[in-house]
C-alpha positions in Angstrom: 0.0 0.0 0.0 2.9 2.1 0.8 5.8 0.9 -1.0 8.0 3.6 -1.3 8.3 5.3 2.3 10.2 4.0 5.1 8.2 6.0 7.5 4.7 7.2 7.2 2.7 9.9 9.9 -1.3 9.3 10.1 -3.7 11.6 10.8 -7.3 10.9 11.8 -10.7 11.5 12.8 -14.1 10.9 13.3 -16.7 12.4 10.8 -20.1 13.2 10.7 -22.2 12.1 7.1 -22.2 16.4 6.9 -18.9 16.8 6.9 -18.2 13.6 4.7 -21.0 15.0 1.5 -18.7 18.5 1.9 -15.8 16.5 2.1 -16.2 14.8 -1.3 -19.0 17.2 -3.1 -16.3 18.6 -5.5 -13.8 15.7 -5.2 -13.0 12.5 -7.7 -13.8 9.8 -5.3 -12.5 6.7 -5.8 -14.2 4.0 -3.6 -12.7 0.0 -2.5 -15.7 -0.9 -0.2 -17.2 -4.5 -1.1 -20.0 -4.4 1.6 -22.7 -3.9 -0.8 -25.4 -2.7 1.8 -22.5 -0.1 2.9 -22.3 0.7 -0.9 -25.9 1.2 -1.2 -26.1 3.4 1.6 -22.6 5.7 1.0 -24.4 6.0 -2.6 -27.9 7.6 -1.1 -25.6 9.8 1.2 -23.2 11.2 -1.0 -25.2 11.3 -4.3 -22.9 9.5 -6.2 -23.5 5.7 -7.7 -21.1 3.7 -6.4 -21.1 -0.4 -7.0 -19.2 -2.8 -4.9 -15.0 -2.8 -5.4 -12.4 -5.9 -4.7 -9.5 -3.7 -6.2 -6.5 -3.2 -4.1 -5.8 0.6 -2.7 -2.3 2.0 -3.5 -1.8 5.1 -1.7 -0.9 8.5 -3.7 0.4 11.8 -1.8 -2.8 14.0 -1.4 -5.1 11.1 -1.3 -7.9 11.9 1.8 -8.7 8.3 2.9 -12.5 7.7 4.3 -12.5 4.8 6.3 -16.0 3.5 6.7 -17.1 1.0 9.4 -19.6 -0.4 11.1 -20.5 0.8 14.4 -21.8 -2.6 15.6 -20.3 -5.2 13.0 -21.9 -8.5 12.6 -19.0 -11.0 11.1 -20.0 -13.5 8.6 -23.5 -12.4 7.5 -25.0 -9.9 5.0 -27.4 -7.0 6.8 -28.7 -4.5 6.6 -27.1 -1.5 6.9 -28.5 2.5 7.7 -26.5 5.7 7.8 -26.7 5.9 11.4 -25.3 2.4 11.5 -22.0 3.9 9.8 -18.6 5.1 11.8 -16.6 7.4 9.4 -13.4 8.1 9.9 -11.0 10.7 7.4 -7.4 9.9 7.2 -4.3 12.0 5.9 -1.3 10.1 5.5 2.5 12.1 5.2 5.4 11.0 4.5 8.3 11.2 7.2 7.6 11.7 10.7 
């Protein structure tokens, strides 16, 4: 994911859905979330038609990450999921310490 940086700082918070739209109204967003019930829902939020994604991330400099997860997860079966059900979380990464 980061293959050509020894050392890496990360820089992160919580969101709200708010701040995630403003976040990415105006921004090329590029998505690798496979959950489709997530997809469905970051779709409806954001305005945007997104499908399902099994690609692999590589990390460019000035990439904002979104990391989207479930507040209460349930392992090994499909659900349904809400927008309230979602726990956002925007990540910078720099290189160097």
């Amino acid at each position: 994911m980061f293959p050509n940086y020894k050392e890496l700082t990360l820089y992160y918070r919580r969101v709200s859905i708010d701040e995630l739209k403003e976040l990415v109204k105006d921004a090329e967003v590029l998505k690798y979330v496979r959950h489709e019930s997530t997809v469905k829902v970051l779709s409806e939020i954001l305005g945007k038609q997104l499908t399902p994604s099994t690609e692999l991330y590589m990390w460019r400099e000035d990439d904002i990450l979104v990391v989207v997860g479930l507040k209460k997860p349930v392992r090994g079966q499909e659900v349904e999921v809400s927008a309230e059900d979602l726990d956002l979380v925007v990540v910078r990464v720099f290189p160097g310490r």
